[in-house]
PDB file of N, CA, C and O in Angstrom:
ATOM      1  N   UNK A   1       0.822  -1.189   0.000  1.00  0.00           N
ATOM      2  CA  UNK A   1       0.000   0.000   0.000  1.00  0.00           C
ATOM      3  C   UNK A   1       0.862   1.247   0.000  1.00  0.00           C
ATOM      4  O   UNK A   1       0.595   2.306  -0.568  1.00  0.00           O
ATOM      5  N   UNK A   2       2.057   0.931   0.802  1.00  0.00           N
ATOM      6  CA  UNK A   2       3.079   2.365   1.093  1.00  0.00           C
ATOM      7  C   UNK A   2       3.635   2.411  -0.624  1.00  0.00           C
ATOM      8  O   UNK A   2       3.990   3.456  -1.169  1.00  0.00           O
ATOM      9  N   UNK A   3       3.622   1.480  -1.089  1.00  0.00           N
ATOM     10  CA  UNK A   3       4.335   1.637  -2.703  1.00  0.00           C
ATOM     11  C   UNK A   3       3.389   2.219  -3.811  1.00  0.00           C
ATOM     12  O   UNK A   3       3.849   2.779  -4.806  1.00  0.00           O
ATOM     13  N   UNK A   4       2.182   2.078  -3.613  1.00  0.00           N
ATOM     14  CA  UNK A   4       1.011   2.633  -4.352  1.00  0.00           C
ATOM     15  C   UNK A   4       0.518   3.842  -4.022  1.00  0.00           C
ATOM     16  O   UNK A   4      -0.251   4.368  -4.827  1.00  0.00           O
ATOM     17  N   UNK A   5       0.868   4.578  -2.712  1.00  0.00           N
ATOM     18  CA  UNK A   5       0.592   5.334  -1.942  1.00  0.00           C
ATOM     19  C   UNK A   5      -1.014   5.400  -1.851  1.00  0.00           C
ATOM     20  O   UNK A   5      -1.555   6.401  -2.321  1.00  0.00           O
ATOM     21  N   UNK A   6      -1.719   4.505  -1.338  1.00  0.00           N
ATOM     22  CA  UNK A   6      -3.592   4.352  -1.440  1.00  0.00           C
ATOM     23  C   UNK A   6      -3.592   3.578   0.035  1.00  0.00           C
ATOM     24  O   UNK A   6      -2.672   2.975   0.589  1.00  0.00           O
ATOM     25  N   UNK A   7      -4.665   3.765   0.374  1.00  0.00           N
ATOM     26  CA  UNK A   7      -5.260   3.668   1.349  1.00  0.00           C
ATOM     27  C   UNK A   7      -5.503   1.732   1.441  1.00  0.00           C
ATOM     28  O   UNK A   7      -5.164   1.118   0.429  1.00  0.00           O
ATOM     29  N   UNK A   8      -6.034   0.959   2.565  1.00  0.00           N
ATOM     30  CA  UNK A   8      -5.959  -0.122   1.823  1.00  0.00           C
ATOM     31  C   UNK A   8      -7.569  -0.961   1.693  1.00  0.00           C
ATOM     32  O   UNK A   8      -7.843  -2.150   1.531  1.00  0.00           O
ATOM     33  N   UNK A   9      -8.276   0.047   1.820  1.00  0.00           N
ATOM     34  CA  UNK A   9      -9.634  -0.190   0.767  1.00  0.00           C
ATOM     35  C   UNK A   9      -9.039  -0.199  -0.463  1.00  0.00           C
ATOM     36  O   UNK A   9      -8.871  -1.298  -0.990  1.00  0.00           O
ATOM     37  N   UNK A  10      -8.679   0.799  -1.040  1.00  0.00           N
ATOM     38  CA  UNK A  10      -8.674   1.221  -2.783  1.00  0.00           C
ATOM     39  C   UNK A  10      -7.226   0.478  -2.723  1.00  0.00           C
ATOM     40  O   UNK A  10      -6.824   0.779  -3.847  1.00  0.00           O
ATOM     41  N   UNK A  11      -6.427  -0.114  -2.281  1.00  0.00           N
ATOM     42  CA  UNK A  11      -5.682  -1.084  -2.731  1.00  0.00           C
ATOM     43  C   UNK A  11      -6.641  -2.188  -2.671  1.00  0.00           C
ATOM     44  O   UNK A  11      -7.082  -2.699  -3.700  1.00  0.00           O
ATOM     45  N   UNK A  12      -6.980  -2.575  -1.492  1.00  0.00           N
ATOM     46  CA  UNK A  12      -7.751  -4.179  -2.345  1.00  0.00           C
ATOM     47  C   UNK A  12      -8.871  -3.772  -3.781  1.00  0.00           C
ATOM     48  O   UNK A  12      -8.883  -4.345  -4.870  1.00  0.00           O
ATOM     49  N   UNK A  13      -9.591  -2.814  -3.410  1.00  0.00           N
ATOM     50  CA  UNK A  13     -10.429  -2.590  -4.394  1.00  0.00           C
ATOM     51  C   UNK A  13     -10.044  -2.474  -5.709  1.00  0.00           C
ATOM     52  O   UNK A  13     -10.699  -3.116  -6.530  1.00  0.00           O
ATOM     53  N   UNK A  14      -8.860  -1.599  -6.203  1.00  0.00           N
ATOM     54  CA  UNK A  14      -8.193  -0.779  -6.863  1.00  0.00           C
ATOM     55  C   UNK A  14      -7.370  -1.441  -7.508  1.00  0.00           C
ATOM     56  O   UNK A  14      -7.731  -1.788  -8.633  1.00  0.00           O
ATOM     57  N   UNK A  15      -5.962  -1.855  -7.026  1.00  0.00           N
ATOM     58  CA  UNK A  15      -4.561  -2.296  -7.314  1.00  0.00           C
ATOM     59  C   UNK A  15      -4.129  -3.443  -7.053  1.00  0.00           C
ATOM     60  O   UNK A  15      -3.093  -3.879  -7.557  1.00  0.00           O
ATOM     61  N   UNK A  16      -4.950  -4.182  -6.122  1.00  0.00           N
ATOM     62  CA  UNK A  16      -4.652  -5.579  -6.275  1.00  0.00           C
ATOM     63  C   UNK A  16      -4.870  -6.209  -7.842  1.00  0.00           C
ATOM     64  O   UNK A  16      -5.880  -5.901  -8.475  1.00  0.00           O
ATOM     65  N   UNK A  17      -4.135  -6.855  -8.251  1.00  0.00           N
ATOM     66  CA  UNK A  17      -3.798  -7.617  -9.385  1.00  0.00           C
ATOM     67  C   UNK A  17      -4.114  -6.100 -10.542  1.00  0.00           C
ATOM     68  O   UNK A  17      -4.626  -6.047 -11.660  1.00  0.00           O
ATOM     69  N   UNK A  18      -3.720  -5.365  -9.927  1.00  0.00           N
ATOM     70  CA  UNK A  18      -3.999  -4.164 -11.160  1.00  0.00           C
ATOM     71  C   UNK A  18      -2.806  -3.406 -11.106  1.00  0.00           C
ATOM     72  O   UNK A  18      -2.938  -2.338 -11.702  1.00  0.00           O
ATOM     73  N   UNK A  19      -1.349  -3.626 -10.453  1.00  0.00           N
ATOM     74  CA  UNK A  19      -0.507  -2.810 -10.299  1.00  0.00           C
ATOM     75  C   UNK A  19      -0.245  -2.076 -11.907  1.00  0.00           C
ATOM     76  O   UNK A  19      -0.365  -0.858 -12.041  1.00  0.00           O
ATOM     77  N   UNK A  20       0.000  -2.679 -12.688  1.00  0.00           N
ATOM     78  CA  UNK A  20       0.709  -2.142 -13.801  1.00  0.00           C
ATOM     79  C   UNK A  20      -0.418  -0.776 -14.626  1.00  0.00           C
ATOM     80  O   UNK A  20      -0.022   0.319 -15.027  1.00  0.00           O
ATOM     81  N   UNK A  21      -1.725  -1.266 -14.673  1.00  0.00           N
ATOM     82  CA  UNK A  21      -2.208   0.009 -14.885  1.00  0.00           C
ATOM     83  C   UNK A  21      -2.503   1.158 -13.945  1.00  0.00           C
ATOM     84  O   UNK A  21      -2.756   2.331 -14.218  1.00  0.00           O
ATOM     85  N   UNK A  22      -2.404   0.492 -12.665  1.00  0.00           N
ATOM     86  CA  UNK A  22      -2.285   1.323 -11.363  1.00  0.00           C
ATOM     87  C   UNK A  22      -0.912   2.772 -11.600  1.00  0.00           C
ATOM     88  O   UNK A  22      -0.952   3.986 -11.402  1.00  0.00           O
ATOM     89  N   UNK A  23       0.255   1.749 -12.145  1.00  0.00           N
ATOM     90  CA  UNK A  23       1.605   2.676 -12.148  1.00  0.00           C
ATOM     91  C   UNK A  23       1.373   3.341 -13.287  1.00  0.00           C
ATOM     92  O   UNK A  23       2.023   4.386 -13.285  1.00  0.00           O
ATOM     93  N   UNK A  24       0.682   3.189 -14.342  1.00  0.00           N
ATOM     94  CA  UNK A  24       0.761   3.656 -15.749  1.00  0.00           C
ATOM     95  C   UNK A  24      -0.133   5.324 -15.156  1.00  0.00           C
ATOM     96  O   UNK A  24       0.011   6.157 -16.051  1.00  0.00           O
ATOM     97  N   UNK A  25      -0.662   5.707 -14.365  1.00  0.00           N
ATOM     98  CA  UNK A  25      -1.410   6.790 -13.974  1.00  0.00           C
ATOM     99  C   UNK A  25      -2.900   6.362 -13.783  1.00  0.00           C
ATOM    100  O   UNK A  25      -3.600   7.322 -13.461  1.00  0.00           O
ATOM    101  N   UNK A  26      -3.465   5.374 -13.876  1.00  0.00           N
ATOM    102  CA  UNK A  26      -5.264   5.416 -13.527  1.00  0.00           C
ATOM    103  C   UNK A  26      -5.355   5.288 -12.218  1.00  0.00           C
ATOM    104  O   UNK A  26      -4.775   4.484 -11.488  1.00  0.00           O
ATOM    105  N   UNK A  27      -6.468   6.511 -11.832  1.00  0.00           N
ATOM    106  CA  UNK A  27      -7.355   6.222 -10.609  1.00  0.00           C
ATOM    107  C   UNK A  27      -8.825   6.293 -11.122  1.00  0.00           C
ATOM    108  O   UNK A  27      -9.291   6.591 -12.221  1.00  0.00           O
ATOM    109  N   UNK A  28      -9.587   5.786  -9.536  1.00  0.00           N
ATOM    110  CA  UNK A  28     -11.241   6.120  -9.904  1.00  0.00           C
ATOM    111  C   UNK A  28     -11.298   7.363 -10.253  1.00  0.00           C
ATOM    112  O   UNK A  28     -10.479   8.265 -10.078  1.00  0.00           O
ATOM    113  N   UNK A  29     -12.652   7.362 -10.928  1.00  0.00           N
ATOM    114  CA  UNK A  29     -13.064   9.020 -10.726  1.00  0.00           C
ATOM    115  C   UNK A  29     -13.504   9.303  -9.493  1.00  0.00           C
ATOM    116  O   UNK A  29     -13.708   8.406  -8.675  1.00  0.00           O
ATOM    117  N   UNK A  30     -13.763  11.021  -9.133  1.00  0.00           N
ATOM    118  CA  UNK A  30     -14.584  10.950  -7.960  1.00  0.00           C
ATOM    119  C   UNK A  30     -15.610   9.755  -7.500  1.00  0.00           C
ATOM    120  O   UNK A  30     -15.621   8.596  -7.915  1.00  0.00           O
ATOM    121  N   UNK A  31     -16.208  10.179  -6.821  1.00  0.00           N
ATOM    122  CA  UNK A  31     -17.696   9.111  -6.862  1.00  0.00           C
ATOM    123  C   UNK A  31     -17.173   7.962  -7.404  1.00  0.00           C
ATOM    124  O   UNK A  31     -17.811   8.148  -8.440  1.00  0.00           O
ATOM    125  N   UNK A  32     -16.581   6.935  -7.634  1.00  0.00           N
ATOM    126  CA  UNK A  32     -16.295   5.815  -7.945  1.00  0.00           C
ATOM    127  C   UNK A  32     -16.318   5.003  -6.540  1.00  0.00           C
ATOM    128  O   UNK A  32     -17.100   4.099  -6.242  1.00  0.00           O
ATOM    129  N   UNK A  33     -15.458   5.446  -5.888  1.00  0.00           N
ATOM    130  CA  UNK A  33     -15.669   4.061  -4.529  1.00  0.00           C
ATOM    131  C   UNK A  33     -16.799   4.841  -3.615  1.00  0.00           C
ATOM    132  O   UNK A  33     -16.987   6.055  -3.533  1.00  0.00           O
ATOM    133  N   UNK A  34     -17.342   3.998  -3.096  1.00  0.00           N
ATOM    134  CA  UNK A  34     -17.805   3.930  -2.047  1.00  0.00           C
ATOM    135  C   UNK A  34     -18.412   2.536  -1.330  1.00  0.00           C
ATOM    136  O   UNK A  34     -19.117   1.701  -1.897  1.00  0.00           O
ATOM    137  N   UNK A  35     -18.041   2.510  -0.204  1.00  0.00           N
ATOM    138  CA  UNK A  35     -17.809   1.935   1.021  1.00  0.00           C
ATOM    139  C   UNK A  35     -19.290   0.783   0.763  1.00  0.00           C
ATOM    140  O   UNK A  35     -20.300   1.258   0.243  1.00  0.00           O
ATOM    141  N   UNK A  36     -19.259  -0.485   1.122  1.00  0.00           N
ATOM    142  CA  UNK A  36     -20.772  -1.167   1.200  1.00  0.00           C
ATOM    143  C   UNK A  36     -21.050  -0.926   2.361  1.00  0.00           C
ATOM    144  O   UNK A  36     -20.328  -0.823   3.354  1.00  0.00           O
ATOM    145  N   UNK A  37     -22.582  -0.798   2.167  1.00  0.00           N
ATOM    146  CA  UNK A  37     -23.600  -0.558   3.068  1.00  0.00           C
ATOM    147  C   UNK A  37     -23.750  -1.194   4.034  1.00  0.00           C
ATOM    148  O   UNK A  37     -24.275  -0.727   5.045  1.00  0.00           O
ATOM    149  N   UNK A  38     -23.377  -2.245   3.949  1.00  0.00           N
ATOM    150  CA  UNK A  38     -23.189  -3.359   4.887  1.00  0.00           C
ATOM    151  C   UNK A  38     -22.076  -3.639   5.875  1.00  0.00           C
ATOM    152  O   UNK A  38     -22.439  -4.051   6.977  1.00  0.00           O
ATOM    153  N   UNK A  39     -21.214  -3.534   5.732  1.00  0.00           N
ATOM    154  CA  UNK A  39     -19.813  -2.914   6.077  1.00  0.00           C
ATOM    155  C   UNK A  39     -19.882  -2.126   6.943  1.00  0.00           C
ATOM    156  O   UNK A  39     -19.459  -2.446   8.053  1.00  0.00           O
ATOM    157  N   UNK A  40     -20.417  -0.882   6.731  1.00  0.00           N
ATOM    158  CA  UNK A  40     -20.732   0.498   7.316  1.00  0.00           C
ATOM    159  C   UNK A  40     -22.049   0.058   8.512  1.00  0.00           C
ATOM    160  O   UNK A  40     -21.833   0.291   9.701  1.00  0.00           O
ATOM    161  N   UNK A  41     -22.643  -0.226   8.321  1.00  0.00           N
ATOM    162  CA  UNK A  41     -23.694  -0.693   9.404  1.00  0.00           C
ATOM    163  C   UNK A  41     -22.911  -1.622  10.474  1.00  0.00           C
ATOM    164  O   UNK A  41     -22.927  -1.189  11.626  1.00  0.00           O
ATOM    165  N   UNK A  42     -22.337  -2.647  10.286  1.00  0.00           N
ATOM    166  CA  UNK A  42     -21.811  -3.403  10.883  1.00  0.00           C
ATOM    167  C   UNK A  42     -20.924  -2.575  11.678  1.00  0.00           C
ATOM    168  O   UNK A  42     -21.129  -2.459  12.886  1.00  0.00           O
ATOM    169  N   UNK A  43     -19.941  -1.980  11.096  1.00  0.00           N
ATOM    170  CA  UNK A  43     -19.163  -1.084  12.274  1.00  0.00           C
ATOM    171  C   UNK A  43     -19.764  -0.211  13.046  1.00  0.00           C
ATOM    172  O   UNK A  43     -19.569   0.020  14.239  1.00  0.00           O
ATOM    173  N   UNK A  44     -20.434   0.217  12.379  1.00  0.00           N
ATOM    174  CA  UNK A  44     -21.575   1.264  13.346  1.00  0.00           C
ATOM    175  C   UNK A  44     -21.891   0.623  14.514  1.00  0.00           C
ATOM    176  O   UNK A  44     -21.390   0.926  15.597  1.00  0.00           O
ATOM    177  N   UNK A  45     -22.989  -0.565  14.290  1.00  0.00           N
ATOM    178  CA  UNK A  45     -23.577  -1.628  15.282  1.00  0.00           C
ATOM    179  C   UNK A  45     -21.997  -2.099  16.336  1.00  0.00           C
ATOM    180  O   UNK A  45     -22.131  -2.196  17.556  1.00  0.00           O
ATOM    181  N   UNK A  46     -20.894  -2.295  15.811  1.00  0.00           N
ATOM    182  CA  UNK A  46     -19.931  -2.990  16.669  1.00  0.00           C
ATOM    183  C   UNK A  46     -19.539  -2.144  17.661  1.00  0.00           C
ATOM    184  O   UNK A  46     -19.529  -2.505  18.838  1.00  0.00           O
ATOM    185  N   UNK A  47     -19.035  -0.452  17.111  1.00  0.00           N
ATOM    186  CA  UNK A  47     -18.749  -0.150  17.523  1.00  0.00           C
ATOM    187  C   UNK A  47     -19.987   0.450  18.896  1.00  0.00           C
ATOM    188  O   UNK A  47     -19.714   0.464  20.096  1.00  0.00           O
ATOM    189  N   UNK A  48     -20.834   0.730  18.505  1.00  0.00           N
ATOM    190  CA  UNK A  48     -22.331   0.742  19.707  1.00  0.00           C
ATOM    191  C   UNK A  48     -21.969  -0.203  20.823  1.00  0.00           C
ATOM    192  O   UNK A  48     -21.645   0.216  21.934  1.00  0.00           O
ATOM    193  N   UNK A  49     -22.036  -1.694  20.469  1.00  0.00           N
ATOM    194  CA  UNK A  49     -22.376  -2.624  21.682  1.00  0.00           C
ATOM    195  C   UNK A  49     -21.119  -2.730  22.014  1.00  0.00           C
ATOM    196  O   UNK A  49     -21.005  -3.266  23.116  1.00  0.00           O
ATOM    197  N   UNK A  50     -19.800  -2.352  21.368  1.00  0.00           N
ATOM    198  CA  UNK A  50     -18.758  -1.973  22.470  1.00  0.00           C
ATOM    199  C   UNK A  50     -18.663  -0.758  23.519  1.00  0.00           C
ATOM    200  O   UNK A  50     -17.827  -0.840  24.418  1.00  0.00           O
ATOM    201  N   UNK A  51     -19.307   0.110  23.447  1.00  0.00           N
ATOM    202  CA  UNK A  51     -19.674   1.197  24.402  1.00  0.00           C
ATOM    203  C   UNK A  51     -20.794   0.612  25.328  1.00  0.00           C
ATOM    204  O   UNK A  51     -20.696   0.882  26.525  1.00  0.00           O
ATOM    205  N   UNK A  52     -21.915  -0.208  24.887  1.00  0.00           N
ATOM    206  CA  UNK A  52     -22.507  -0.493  26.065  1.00  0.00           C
ATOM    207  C   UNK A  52     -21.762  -1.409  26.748  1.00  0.00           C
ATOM    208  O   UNK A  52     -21.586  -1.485  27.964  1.00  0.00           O
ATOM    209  N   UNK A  53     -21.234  -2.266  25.660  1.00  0.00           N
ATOM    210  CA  UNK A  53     -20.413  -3.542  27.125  1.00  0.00           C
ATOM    211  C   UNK A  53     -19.610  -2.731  28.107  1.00  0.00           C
ATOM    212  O   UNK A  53     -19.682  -2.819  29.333  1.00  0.00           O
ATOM    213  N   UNK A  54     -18.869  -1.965  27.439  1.00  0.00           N
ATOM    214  CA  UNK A  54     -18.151  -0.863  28.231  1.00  0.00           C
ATOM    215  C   UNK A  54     -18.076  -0.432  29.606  1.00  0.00           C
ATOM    216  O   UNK A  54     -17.347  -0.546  30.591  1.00  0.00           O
ATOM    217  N   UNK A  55     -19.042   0.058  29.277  1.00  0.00           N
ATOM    218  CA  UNK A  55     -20.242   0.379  30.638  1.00  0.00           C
ATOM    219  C   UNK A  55     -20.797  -0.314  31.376  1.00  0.00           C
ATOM    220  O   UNK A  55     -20.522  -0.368  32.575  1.00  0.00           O
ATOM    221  N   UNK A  56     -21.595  -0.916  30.873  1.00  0.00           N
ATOM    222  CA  UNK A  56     -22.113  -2.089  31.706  1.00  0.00           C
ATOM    223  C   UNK A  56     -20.670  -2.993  32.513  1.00  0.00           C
ATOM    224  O   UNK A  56     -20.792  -3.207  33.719  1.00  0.00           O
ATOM    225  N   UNK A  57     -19.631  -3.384  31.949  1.00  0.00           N
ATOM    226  CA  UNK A  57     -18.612  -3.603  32.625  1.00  0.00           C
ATOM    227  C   UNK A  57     -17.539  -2.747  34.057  1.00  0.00           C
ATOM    228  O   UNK A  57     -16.803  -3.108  34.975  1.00  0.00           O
ATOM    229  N   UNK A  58     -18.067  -1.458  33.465  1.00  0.00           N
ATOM    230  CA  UNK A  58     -17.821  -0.371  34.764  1.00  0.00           C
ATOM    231  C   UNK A  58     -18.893  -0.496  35.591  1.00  0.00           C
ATOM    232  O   UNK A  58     -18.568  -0.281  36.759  1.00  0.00           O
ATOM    233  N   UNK A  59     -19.766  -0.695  35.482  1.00  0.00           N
ATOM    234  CA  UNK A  59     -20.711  -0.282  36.652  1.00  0.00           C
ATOM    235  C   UNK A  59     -20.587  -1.581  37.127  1.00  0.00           C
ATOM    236  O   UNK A  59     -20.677  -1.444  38.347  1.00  0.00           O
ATOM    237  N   UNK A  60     -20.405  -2.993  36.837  1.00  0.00           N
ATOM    238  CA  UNK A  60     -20.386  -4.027  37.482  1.00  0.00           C
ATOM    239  C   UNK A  60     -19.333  -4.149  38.304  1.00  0.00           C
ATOM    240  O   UNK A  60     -19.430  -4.704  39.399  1.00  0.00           O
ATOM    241  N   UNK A  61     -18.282  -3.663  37.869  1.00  0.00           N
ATOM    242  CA  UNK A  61     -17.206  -3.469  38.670  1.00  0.00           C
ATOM    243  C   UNK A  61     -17.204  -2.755  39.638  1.00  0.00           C
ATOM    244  O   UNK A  61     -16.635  -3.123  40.665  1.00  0.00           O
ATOM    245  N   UNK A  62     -17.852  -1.531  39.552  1.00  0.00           N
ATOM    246  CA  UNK A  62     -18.287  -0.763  40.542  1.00  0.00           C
ATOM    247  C   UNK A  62     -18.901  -1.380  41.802  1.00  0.00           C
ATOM    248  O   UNK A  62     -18.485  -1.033  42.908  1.00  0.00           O
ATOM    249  N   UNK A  63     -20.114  -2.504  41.635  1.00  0.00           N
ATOM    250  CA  UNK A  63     -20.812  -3.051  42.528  1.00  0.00           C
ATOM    251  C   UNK A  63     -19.815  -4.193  43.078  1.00  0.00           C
ATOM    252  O   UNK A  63     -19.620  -4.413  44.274  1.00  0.00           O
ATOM    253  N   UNK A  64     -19.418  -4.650  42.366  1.00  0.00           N
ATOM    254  CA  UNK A  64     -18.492  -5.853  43.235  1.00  0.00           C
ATOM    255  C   UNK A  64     -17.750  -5.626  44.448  1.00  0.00           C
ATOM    256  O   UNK A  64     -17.132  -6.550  44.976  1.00  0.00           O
TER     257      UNK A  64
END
């Protein structure tokens, strides 16, 4: 990714097995990537019920 200089979404997306037209100068256009919907929900949701476990783990600790 440090050799392509891209992020490593748009390397897997992008430049995997595509180096050579990668180096020749092509990128997406704007608006070309974006993220699945699914993906994005999921972290959303993970990152949520790690803040409640969170918590709920402080306050139990608290009572013990």
């Amino acid at each position: 990714m440090n050799r392509f200089e891209c992020c490593s979404q748009c390397y897997i997306e992008y430049v995997e097995f595509r180096e050579d037209r990668w180096n020749s100068g092509w990128r997406p256009q704007d608006g070309e990537y974006k993220p699945p919907l699914i993906k994005t929900i999921l972290e959303t949701f993970r990152a949520y019920t790690y803040r409640i476990f969170r918590r709920v783990k402080k306050w139990l600790i608290f009572w013990t």
